[in-house]
N, C-alpha and C positions, 0 to 999 in steps of 0.2 A: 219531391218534384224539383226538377233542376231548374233554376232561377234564369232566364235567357240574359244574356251578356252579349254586346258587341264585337263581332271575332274580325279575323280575317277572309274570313268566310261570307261574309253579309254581301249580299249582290253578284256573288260570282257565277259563274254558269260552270258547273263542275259536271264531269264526267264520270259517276260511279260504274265500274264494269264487271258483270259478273252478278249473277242472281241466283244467290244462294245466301250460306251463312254472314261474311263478312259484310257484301254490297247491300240485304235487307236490314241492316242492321247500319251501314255510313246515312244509307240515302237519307232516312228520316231524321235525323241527327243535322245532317247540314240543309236539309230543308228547313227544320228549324229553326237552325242558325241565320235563315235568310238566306240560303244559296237557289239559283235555281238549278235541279238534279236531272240530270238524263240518266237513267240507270238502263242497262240494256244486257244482253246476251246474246250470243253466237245458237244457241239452241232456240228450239221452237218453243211455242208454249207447251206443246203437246209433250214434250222432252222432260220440260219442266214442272209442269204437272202443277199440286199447289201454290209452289213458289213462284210461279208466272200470275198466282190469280194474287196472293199474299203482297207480290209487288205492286200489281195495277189497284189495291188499296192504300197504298201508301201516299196518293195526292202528290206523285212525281213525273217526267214524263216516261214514261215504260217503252222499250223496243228488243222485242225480241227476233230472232235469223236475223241480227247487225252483224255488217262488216263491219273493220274496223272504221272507214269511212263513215258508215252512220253514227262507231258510236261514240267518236270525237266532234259530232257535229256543231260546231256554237261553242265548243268547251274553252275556258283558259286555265281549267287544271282537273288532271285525270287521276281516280284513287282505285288503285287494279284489285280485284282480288288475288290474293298473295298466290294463288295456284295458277297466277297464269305469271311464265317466267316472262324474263327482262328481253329476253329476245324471240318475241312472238311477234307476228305482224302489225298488231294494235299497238304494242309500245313504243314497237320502231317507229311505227309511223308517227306516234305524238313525240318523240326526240325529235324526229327527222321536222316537224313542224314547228318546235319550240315551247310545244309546252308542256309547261310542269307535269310531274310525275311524284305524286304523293302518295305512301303506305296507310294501309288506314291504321295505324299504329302511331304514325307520325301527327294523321289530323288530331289522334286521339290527345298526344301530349300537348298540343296547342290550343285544346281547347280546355284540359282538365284543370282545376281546381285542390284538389287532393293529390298528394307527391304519388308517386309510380315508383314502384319495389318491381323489378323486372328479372326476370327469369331464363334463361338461356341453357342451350349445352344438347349434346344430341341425346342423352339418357339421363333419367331421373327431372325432366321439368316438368310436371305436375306434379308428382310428389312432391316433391320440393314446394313449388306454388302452393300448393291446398296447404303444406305442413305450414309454411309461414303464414298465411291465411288462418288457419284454427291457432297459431302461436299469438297470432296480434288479438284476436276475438280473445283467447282466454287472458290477454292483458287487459280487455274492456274495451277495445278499438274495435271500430265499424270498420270492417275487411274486406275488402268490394276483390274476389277473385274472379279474373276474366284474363282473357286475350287467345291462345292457342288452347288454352287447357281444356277438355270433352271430355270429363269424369260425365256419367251419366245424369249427375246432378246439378253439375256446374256446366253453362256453355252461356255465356257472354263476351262479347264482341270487346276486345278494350274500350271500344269508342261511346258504346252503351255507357261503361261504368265509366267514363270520363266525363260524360254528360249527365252523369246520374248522381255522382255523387259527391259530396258535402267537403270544402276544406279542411275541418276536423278528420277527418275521413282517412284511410289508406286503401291506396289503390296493388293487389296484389297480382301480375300479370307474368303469364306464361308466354315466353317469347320465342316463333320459329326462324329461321335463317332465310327463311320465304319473306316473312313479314321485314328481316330489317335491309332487304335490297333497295328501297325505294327510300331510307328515311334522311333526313338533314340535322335538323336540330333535336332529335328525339334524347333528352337527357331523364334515365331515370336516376330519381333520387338515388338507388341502392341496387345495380347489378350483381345477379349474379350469374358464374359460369359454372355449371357442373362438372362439365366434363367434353371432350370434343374428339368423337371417333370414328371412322368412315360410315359416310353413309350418303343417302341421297345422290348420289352420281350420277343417277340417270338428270337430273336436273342441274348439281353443276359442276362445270367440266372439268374442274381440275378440286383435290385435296385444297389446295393453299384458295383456291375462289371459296369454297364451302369455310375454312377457318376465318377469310378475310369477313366473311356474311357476317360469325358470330361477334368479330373483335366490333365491328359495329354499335352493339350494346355500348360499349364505353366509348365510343369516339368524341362524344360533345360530353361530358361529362367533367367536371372543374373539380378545384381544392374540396369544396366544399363539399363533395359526394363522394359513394361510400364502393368501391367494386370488393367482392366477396368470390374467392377464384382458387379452383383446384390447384393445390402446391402440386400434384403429385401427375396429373395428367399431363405430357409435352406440350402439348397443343394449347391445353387451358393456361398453360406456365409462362409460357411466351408471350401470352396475351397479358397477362398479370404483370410482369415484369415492366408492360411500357404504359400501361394506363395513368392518366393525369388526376385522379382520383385519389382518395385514399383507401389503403388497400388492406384485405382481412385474408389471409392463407387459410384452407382448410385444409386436415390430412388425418388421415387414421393413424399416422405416426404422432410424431412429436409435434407440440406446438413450437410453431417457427422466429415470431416475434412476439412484440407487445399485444398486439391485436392479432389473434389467431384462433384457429377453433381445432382441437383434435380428441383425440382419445391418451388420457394419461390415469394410467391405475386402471383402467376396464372404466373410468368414467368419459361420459361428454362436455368437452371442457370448451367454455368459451374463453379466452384472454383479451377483457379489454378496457384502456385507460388504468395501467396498471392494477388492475382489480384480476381474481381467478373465479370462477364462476363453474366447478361441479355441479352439472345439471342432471344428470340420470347415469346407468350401468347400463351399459352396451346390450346386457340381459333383459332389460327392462323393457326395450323397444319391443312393439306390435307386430313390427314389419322384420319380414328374416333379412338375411343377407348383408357381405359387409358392403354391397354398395345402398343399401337403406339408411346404414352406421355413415356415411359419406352425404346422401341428402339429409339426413337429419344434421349434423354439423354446419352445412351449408345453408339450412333453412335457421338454424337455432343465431348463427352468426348474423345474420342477415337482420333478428329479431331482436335482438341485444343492440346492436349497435344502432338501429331505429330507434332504440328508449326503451323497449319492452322491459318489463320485470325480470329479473333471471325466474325467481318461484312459477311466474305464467311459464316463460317457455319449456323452463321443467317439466311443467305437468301437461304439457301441450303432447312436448316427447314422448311422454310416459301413454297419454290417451288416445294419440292419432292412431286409427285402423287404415286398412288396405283401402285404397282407393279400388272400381272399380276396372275391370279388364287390367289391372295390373298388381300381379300375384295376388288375386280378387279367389278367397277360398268361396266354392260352387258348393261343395255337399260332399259328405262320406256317402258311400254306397258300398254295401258287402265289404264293409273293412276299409277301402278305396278312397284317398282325399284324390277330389279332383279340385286342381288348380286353372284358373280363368287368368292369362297373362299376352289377350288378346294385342296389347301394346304395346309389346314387344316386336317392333319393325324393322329391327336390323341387326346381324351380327351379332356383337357387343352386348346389345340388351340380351340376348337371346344365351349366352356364357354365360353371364354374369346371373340370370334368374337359373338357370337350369346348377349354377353353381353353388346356390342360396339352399335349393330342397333337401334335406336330411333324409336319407334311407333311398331305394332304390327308386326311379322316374321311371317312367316311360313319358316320350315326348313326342305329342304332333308337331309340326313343322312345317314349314312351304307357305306357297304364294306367288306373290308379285316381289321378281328379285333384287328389283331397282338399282343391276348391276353392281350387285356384292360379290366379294369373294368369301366365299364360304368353307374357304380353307380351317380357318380359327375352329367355328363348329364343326366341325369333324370329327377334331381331336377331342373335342370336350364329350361330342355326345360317344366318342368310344370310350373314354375315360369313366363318362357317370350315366351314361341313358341307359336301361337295363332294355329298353327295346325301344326304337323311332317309327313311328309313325308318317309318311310323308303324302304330303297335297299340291295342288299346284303350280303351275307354271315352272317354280324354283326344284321342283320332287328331283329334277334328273342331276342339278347342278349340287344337290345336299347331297345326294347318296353317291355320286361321284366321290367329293371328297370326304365321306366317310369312310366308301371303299379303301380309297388310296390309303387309309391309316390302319387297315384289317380290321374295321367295323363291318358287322355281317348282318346283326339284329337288325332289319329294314324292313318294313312293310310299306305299300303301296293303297292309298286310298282316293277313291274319283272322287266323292264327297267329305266333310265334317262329321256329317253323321255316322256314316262308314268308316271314319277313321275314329272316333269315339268306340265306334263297336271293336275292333282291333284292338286299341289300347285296353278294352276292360278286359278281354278276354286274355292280354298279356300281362296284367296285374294280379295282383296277388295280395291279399289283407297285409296292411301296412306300408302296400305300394302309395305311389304318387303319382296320378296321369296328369300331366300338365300341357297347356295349348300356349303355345311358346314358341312363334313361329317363324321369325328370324326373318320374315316379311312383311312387305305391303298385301292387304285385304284383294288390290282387285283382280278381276277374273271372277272370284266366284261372291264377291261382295261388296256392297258399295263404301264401307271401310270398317276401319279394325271397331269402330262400336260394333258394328248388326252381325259382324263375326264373333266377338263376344260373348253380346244378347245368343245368339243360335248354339253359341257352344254352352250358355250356361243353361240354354232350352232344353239341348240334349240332355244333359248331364243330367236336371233335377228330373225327368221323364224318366229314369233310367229304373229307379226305385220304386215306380208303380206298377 
């Protein structure tokens, strides 16, 4: 149980907004603190369902159908939930008023006690997160994973685990580009950056807005802390090059300096304070694909230079399995691996996982297109998909630029379920059907978990 502490927070009338995951999760946290919390929503309760009743337990004052009017009412600082962009009428309007505008990622770091190991990049942050997370546990550290990360078993709030847990402690947090529009002084001990490659567009408007979001992570960041940063990715490279931190390159190539992590000899090397650190055989890893060989680097670097043991992070390497909805194996059926890689939401993730499978795919696809171009997939799925499967809002924009590269194998499906049926009937013993879908969940779901959970429904159903 968390010890209460006098913050910044004691006495304020604060404006939590948004009644869901983030805002059930700030409001009780700085009511505790001694704030008084307005928490509210644009939806009805009726919209909202449990989490309208979940809120009006929480001993705050609840309003649901707010304008933004209502639900800056009294406020002298507002903490948005991250899905609602910078330029929506509630925000402007608290600019427009003068006040403050806090991430609940930001209240998280001012009020935590235990250092923050943060996470970033548009592919591989959960993985990455969990891996450094079971790396600190298998050193004997109490590993508090939270923040963006929604593996099916993990979903905490930063702000939970900043109030929860213990100085001894480390705090291991998945960080979105949502979450760091709003922050100031959010300094984690130990950034890292994956990786950084189109996506999210329909939210913000330009490439260089979406990369400024992520360079964020190290903006308040000093001598004394640690950024951990793709040598190899442009985007991640640039940002690495001007951090005021001290800095750890990762790369599937050579290691680059003293402090670096790569692959030399087929092993995982960490390099650091003059010391080499052979941790595992690139064969050794659970997870396929060389961008697995790339978050584990990222996550092992991240763990060493923390204090970790090299032997823990070895065998961290060596035992971490598939996280959920991402390359998450479902079941053999009649020969058949089917693959669950519901979290793969954009492009990039979507080549790179379909480039990981050995022997021949077939691949569902589609969705919500969040104004991608899906030029890159095209080529990849004429190159390696033995038949595509398509769903979705995005179906006519994928088969377009498949067509354009004289890809023909295309199916059309209204449902998941329907398109599972498709795929098995296009597989063949030793095939691999994977749900890989180079989208966002909505239209036909309320996101990429319950898309997942349904394809891993269909899937184990399949065999009875």
């Amino acid at each position: 149980m968390c010890i209460l502490k006098r913050t910044e927070f004691e006495g304020r009338r604060i404006a939590v907004v948004g009644i869901a995951r983030t805002g059930l999760a700030a409001a009780p946290v700085l009511r505790d603190l001694g704030a008084s919390v307005l928490l509210s929503d644009m939806a009805s309760d009726e919209t909202l369902g449990e989490r309208a009743a979940e809120a009006r337990e929480l001993g705050v004052d609840v309003r649901t159908r707010a304008t933004p009017e209502d639900s800056l009412a009294g406020a002298d600082l507002v903490v948005p939930a991250p899905g609602i962009p910078a330029d929506s009428p509630l925000l402007r309007l608290a600019v427009r008023l003068g006040i403050p505008v806090l991430s609940e990622i930001e209240v998280a770091y001012r009020i935590a006690r235990a250092p923050i190991l943060a996470v970033t990049g548009t592919n591989g942050k959960t993985t990455t997160t969990m891996w450094l997370g079971a790396m600190l546990e298998a050193d004997g550290r109490r590993a508090w994973v939270a923040g963006n990360v929604a593996a099916d078993e993990v979903k905490q709030p930063l702000v939970t685990a900043a109030y929860r847990a213990e100085p001894g402690d480390a705090i291991v947090a998945e960080i979105s580009s949502f979450q760091l529009e709003w922050v100031e002084r959010f300094r984690p001990k130990i950034g890292v950056l994956t990786n950084i490659t189109p996506d999210h567009q329909n939210r913000h408007r330009t490439m260089a807005e979406y990369v400024a979001c992520k360079a964020r992570l190290f903006a308040a960041q000093g001598p004394d802390d640690w950024a951990v940063v793709n040598a190899v990715n442009a985007h991640a490279r640039k940002i690495g090059a001007s951090v005021a931190s001290r800095l750890v390159w990762f790369d599937r190539g050579n290691c680059l300096s003293d402090d670096s992590a790569c692959v030399r000899d087929g092993w995982l090397t960490v390099c650091h304070r003059g010391e080499e650190h052979r941790l595992c055989r690139t064969e050794e890893l659970r997870l396929p694909g060389a961008h697995n060989v790339e978050n584990g680097l990222a996550a092992a670097a991240a763990a060493i230079v923390f204090g970790a043991r090299p032997e823990a992070v070895a065998r961290a390497l060596r035992e971490f399995g598939p996280v959920a909805h991402r390359m998450e194996p479902v079941a053999v059926v009649d020969g058949v691996r089917y693959i669950n890689n519901s979290m793969c939401t954009n492009v990039d993730a979507a080549i790179r996982s379909i480039e990981a499978v050995d022997g021949p795919v077939v691949v569902i696809a589609g969705g919500s297109s969040k104004d991608a171009d899906f030029t890159p997939l095209g080529s990849v799925l004429a190159r390696r998909a033995k038949r595509t499967v398509l769903i979705g809002q995005a179906a006519d924009q994928i088969e377009a630029a498949a067509r354009a590269v004289g890809y023909t194998e295309i199916d059309r499906a209204e449902s998941l379920e329907a398109a599972v049926d498709l795929a098995r009937r296009a597989a063949r013993p030793g095939d691999t059907v994977m749900l890989s879908p180079a989208c966002a969940s909505f239209g036909m779901f309320r996101d990429f978990e319950e898309r997942g959970s349904a394809f891993r429904s269909i899937v184990q159903g399949l065999g009875r």
